[in-house]
C-alpha positions in Angstrom: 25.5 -22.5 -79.2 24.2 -25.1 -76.8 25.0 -27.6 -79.1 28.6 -26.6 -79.3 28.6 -26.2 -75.1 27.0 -30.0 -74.8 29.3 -31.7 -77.2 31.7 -29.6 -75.9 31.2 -31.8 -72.6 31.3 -34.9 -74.2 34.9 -34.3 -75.9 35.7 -32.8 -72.6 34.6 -35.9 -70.5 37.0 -38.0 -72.8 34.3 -40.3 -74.2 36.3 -42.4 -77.4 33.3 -43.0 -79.2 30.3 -40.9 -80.0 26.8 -41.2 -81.5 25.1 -38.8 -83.3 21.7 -39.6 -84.9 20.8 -37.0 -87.3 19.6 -35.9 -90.7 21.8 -33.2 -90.9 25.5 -34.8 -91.8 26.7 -31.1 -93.1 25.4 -29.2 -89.9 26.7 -32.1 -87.3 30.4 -31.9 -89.7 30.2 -28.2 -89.2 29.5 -28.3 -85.5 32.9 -31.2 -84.9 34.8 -29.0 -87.0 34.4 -25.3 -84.9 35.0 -28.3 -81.4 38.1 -29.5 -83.0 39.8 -26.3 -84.0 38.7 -24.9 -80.2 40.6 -27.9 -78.8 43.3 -27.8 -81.5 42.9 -31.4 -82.6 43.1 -33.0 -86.4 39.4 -33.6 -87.9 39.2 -35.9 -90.7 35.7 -37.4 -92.3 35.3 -40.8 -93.6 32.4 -41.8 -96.3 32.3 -45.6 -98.1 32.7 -43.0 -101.1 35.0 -40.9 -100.7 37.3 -42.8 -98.2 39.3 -40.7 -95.6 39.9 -37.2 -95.6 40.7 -33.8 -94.3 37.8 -32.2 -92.4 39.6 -29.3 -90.8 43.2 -29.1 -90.4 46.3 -31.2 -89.3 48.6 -34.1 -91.0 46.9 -35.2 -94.6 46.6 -39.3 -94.4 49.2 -41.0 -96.3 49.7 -40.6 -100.1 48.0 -42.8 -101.7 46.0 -45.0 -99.1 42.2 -43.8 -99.6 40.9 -45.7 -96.7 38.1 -46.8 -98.4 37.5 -50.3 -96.8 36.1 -50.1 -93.0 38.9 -52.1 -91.7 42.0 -50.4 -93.4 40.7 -47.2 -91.9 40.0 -48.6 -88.4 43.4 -50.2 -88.5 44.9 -46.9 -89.1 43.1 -45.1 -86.7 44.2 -47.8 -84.4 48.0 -47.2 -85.4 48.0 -43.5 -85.9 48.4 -40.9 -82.6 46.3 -38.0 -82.2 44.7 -36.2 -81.0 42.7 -36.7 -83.8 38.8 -36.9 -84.4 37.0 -38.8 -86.6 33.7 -38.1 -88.3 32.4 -41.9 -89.3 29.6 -41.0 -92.2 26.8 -43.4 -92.3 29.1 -46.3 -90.7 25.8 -48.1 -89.4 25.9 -51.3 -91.6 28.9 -51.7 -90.5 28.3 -52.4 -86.8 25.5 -55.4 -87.9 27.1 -58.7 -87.3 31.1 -57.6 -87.9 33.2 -58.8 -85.3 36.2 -57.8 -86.7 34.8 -54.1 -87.0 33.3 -53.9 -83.0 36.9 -55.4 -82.0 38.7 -52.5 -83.8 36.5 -49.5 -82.2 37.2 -51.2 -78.9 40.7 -51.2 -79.8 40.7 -47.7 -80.5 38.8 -47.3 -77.1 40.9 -49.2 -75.1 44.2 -46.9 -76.1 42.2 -43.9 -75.7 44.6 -42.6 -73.3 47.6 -43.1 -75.4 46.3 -42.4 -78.4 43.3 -39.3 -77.7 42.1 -40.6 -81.0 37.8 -39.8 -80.6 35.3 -41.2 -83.2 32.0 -39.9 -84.1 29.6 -41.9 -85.6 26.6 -39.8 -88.1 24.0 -41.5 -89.3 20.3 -41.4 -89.3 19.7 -44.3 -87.3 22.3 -45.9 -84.9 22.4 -49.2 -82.3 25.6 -49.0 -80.7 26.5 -53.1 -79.8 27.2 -54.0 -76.6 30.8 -54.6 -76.5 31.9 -51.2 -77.1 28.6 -49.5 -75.1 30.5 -48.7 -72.3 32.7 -46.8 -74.3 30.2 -44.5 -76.3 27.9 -41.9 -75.5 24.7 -40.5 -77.4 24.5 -37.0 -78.6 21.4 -35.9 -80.4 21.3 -32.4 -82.0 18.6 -30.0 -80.2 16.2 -29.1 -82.9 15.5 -25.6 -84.5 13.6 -23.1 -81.3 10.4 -20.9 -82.9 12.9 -17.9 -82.8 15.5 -20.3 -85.7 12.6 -21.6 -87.2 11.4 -17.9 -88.1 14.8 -17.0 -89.0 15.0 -19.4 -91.4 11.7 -18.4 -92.9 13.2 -14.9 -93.4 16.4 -16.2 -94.8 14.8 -17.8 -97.8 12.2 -15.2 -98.2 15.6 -13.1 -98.8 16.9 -15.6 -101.1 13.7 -15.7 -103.4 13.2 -11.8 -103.3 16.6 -12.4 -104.6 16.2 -14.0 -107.5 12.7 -12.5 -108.5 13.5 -8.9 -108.7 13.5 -7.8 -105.2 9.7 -8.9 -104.2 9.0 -9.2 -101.0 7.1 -12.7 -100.3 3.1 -12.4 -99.5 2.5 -13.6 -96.1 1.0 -12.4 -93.0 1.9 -12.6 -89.3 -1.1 -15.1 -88.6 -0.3 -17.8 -91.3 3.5 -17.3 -90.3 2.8 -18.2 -86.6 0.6 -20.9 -88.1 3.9 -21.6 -90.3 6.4 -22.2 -87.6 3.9 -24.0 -85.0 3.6 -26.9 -87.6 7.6 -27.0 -88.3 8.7 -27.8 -84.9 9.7 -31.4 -84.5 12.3 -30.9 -87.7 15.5 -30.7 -88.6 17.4 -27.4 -89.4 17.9 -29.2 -92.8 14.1 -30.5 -93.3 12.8 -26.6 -91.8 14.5 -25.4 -95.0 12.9 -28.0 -97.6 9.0 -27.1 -96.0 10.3 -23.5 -96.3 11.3 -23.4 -100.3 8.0 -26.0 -100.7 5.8 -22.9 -99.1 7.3 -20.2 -100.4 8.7 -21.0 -104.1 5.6 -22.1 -106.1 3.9 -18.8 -106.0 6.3 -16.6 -103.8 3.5 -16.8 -101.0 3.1 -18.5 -97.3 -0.7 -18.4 -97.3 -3.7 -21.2 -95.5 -3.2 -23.3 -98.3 0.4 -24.2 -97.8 -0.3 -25.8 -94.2 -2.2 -29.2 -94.8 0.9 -29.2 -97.7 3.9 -28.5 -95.3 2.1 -31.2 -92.9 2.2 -33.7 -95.8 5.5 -33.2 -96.2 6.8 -32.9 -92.8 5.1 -36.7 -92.3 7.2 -38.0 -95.4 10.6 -36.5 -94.0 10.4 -38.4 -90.3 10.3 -41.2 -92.1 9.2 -43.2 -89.1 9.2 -46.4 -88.6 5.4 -46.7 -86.9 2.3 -47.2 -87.8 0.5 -43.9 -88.1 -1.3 -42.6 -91.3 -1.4 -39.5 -91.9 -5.0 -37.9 -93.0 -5.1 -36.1 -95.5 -9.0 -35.2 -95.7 -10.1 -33.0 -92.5 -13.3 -31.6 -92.3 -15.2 -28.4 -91.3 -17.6 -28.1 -88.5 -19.6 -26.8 -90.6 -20.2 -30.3 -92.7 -20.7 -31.7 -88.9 -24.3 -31.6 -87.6 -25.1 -31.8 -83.7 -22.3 -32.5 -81.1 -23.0 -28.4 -79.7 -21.4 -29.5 -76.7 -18.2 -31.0 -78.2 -18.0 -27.9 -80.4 -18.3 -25.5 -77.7 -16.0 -27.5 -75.4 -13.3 -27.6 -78.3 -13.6 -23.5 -79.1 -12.8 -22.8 -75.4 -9.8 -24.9 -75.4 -8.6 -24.4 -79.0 -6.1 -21.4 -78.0 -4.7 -23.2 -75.0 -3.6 -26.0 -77.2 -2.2 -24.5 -79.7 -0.3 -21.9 -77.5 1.4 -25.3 -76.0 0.5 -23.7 -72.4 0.7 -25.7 -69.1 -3.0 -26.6 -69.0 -3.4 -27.7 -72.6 -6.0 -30.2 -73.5 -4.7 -33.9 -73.6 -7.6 -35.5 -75.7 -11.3 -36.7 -75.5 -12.4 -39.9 -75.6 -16.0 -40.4 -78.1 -18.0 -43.0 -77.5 -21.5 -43.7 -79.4 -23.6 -45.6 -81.9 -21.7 -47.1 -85.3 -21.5 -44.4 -88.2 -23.0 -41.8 -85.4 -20.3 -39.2 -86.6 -17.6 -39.8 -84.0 -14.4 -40.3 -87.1 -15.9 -37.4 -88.8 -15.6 -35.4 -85.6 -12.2 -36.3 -85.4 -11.9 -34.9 -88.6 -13.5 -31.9 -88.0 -11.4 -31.6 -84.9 -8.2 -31.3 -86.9 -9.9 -28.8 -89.3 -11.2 -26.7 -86.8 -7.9 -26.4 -85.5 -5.6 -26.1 -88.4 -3.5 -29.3 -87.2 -2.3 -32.3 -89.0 -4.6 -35.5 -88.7 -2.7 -38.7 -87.7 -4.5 -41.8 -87.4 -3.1 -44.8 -85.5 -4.1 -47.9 -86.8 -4.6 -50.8 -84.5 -5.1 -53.3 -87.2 -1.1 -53.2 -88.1 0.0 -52.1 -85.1 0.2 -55.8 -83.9 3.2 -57.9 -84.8 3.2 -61.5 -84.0 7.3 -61.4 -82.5 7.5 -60.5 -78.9 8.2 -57.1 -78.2 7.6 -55.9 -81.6 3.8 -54.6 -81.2 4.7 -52.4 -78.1 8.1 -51.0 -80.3 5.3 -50.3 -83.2 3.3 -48.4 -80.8 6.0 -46.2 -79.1 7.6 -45.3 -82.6 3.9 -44.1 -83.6 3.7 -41.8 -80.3 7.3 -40.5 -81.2 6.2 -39.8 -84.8 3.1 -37.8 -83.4 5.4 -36.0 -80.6 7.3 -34.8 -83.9 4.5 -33.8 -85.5 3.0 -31.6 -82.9 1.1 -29.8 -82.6 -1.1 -32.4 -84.2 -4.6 -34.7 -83.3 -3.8 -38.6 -82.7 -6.9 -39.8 -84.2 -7.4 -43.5 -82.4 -9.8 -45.4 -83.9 -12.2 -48.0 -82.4 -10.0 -48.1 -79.7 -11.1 -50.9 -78.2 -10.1 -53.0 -80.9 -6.5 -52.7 -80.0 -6.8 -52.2 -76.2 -9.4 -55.0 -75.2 -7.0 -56.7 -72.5 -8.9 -60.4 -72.2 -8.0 -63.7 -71.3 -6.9 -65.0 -74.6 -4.3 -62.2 -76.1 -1.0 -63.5 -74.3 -0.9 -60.1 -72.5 0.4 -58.4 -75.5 -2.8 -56.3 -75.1 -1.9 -55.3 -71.8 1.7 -54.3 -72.2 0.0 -52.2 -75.3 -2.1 -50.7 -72.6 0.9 -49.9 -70.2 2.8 -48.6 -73.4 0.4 -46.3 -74.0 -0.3 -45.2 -70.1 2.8 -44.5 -69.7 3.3 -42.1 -72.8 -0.1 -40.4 -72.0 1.2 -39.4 -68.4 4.6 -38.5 -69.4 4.0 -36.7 -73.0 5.1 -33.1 -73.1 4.0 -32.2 -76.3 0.4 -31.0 -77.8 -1.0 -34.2 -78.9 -4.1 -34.0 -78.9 -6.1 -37.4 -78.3 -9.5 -38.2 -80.0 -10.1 -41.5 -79.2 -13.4 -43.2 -80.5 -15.2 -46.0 -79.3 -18.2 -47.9 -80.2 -18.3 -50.5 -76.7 -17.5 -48.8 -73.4 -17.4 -52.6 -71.9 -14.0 -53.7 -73.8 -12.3 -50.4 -73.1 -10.5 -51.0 -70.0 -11.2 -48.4 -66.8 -7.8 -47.2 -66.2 -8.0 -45.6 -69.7 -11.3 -43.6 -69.3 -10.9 -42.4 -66.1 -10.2 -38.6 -65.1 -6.6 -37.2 -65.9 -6.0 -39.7 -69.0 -8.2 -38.0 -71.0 -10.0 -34.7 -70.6 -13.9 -35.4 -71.4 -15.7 -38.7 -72.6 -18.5 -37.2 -74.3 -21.5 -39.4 -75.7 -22.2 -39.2 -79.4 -26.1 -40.4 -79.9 -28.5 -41.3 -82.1 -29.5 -37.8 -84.1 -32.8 -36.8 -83.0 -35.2 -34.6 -86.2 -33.9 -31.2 -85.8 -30.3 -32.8 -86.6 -31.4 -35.6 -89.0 -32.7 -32.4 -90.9 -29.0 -31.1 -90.6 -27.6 -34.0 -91.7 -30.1 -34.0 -95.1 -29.3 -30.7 -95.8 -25.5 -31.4 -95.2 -25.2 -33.9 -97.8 -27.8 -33.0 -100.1 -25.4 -30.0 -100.9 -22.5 -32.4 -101.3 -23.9 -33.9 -104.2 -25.1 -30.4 -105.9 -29.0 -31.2 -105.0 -31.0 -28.2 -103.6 -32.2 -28.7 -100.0 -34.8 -27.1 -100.7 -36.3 -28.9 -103.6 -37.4 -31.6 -100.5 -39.3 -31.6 -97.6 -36.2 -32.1 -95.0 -39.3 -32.7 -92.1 -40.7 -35.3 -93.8 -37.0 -36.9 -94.7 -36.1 -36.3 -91.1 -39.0 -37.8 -89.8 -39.4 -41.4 -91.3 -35.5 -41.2 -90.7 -36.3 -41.9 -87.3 -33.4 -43.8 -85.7 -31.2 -43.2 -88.4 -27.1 -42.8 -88.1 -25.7 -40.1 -89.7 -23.7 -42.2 -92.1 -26.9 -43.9 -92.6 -28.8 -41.2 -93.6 -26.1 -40.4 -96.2 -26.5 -43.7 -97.7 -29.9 -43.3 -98.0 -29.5 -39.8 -99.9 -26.9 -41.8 -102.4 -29.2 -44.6 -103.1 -31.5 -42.5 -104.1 -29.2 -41.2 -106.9 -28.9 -44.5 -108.2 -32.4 -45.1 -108.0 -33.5 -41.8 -110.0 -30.5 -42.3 -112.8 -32.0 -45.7 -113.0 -35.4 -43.9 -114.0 -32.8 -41.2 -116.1 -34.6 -38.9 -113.5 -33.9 -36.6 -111.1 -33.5 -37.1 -107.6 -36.9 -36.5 -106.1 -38.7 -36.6 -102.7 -39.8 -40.1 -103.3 -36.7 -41.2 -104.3 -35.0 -40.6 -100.9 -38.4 -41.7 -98.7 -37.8 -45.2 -100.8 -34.3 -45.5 -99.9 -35.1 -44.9 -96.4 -37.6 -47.2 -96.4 -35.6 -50.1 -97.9 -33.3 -49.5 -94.8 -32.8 -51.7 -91.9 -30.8 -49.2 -89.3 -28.5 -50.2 -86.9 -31.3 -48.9 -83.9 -33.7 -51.6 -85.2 -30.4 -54.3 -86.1 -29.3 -53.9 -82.4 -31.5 -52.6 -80.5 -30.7 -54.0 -77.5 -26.9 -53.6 -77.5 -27.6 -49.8 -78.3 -30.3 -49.2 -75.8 -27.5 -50.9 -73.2 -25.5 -48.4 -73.9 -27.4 -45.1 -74.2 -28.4 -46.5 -70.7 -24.7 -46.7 -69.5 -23.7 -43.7 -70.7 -26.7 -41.7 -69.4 -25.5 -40.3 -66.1 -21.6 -41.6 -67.0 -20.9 -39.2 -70.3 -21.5 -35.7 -71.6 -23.7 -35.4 -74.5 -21.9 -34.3 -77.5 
């Protein structure tokens, strides 16, 4: 209905040109069809396929003339009175470097008046050129409310209850609020494709379908950015430590994903290499049943002018249509380190990013990890960017122990065939990801012995390990000290 009203306007305002980016060519065809027979004018559509025909009603084009070619059909808009409009199907390519194609829609433009000839141009990406800008407006279809997307859920619930004997889909109200919270940001058309894929495989909407529906909502924006999309979150469980962070996250969870005014915008992690901080970001996603996206600085930079910053804000629009989801950022100060010798690109990243972080409307949740608090610039850390920048530190024994246990399990060996004190113990200063190293080294070591693992085993591995605490000791300790009385332990 407000789609009709605000189109409606458009038409009204007597706008010869119109621009409507959108997946869904039947619904958009629909919609110009029900505006044309209000304001009784002819509707025709036009495909490179099919040529031109009748959309609704009025005069039939000539007998015989197709109208296949771009230009004979412009020419005859050009020459035929209306008032008529015209739905241009996928006419894109054809606005790329063809001047005789921009001179005709400015034709048509120009004689307006005399004419009342209007066309609409569908496609799924558009870039109006200059020349006939002035002329056009931009319409973009208002995507599917919470109330549409659950009637569409019900609609092919009907339709498979249909076709299998009357039986009522398995679902409860929990996983279908879950459903619809990870569908907005879709088309009406692409709601209906995650529906049939969570429903029609085993006439169910249950947990399981979620992470699948997110997968597949991903594929069908199709975006142009950067992001990757995770498919592996974890559990908090698998997560030893970072009680705060935890704690923290469980107060806020149901404020984020109601999408109420004071909704969490992000947390920024900074701590020690392979301290945990990318499989709390993981874990963060898990914990909250969201999609995982990843930005990765590494490709977001583009060597033309202009095109990193246009990498970066298709990225942030891909995440805005995949809310509510966590934007995983990744050694941000990688991508954000604004020094002397980046040509500024760096800091017109930085302002790119700023911007969207003070403006953004939608739950996006931010987990931004660091492992140098000196690159990251301050007007990123600071209060009101981000929410919390909590410190992840070296484990001390009680969580070492955690962390032995943890992936002892994930490699089918009984915790408590070993002494996890004594593991824990000469694992002092020890990473989490190095402490799982050490537990898989020491299943090479025993299948090299066609043993298995053992106690002595894992003490070897440790032994035989340099970490990171002893490696750089001094940039660590430089930090712990900065983040002392600056951070929140995690």
């Amino acid at each position: 209905m407000a789609d009709t009203k605000d189109l409606g306007t458009i038409l009204d305002a007597k706008i010869p040109i119109i621009a409507i980016e959108s997946p869904d060519e039947r619904r958009v065809l629909a919609l110009l069809l029900k505006l044309s027979m209000q304001r009784a004018m002819s509707f025709y559509e036009w495909s490179a396929t099919q040529g031109l025909r009748l959309g609704g009603f009025g005069a039939r084009p000539e007998s015989g003339k197709e109208l296949v070619a771009p230009e004979e059909l412009l020419a005859h808009i050009a020459d035929t009175p209306g008032p008529s409009l015209y739905a241009l199907c996928d006419f894109h390519p054809y606005l790329e470097n063809e001047p005789k194609i921009i001179r005709y829609l400015k034709d048509i433009a120009l004689e307006y008046d005399r004419l009342g000839n209007c066309i609409v141009l569908i496609s799924h990406s558009l870039k109006i050129p200059p020349d006939i800008g002035r002329f056009s407006a931009t319409f973009d279809l208002r995507l599917p409310s919470d109330d549409e997307l659950m009637g569409l859920i019900r609609k092919q619930a009907k339709e498979w209850a249909e076709q299998h004997d009357q039986q009522k889909v398995k679902t409860d109200s929990v996983t279908l609020k879950k459903l619809v919270a990870n569908m907005r940001g879709v088309s009406h058309s692409d709601a209906q494709i995650l529906i049939r894929h969570a429903i029609y495989s085993d006439g169910a909407i249950t947990e399981s379908d979620i992470p699948e529906v997110n997968r597949l909502k991903f594929e069908l924006l199709d975006s142009e950015g950067v992001l990757r999309f995770e498919y592996d979150t974890e559990d908090f469980s698998h997560v030893a430590g970072l009680d705060n962070l935890k704690r923290w996250l469980k107060l806020r969870r149901n404020a984020f994903l109601e999408a109420n005014e004071d909704r969490p915008k992000g947390v920024l992690l900074l701590g020690v290499q392979g301290g945990g901080k990318s499989l709390a970001a993981k874990a963060i996603a898990g914990f909250w049943g969201i999609p995982l996206l990843r930005l990765d600085f590494g490709t977001l930079y583009n060597k033309f002018f202009g095109e990193t910053e246009r990498n970066l804000r298709n990225s942030l629009k891909q995440a805005e249509l995949m809310a509510p989801c966590v934007l995983w950022m990744d050694e941000i100060e990688k991508g954000l380190a604004t020094g002397q010798s980046d040509n500024a690109t760096s800091k017109r990243v930085l302002g790119t990013l700023l911007t969207w972080m003070a403006e953004n409307q939608k739950s996006v949740f931010i987990v931004a990890t660091s492992n140098d608090i000196s690159e990251l610039p301050p007007e990123l850390v600071r209060k009101g960017r981000l929410d919390e920048v909590f410190f992840v530190d070296l484990p001390d024994v009680q969580i070492r122990k955690q962390i032995f246990r943890i992936h002892l399990e994930k490699r089918g060996l009984n915790p408590k065939a070993f002494d996890l004190v004594e593991l824990a113990t000469n694992a002092d200063g020890f990473t989490g990801a190095e402490i799982e190293e050490a537990v898989v080294s020491s299943r090479y070591l025993a299948t090299s012995k066609d043993q298995s693992v053992a106690q002595t085993d894992v003490l070897a591995a440790i032994n035989r390990t340099y970490p990171m605490s002893v490696l750089r000791a001094e940039s660590i300790a430089a930090l712990r000290g900065w983040a002392k009385d600056r951070t929140v332990p995690a």
